[in-house]
N, C-alpha and C positions, 0 to 999 in steps of 0.2 A: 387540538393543535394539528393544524396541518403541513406536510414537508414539501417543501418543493426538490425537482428532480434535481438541480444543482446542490443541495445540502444533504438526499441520499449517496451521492456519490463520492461526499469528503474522504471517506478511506480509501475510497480507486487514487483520490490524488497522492496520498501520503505514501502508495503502495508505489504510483511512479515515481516520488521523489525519492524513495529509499533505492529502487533499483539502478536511477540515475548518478547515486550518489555511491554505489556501490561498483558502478563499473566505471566512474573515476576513479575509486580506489582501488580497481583493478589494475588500471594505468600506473598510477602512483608505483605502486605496489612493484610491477613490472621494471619500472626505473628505478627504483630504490635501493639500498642495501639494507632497512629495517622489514622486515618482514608483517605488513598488514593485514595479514590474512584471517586472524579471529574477527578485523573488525567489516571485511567482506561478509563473511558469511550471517555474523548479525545482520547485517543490513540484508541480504537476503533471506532472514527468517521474519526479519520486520515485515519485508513486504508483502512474503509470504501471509504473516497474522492480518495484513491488510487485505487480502486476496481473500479472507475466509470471511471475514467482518463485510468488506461487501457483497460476499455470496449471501451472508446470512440476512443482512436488508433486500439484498433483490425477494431471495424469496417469501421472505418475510412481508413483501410490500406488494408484492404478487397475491398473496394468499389473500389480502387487507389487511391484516393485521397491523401495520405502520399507516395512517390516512396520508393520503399524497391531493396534490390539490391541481386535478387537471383528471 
């Protein structure tokens, strides 16, 4: 089975929608008086795990080890 470049890269996306999602609730957070802050910093360790998952397909897909089709 081969991947294409758009379906290596599903974890880059999920890594910016956690950060985007994480600095709206920066805002939030900002104007509020409940204090959101455990669920910031999840969302930046989510992204973070996403950050490491697509490091580990680049190199992984670099090496060949993943067939990419192009």
């Amino acid at each position: 089975m081969t991947y294409a470049w758009r379906e290596l890269l599903y974890p880059a996306e999920w890594g910016f929608r956690f950060a985007i999602t994480a600095l709206l609730v920066a805002i939030i957070n900002s104007l509020s008086s409940i204090d959101y802050a455990p669920l910031y910093y999840v969302l930046w360790i989510g992204m973070a795990i996403c950050f490491l998952l697509q490091l580990q397909i680049a190199i992984l897909s670099i090496l060949g080890r993943i067939p990419t089709s192009g």
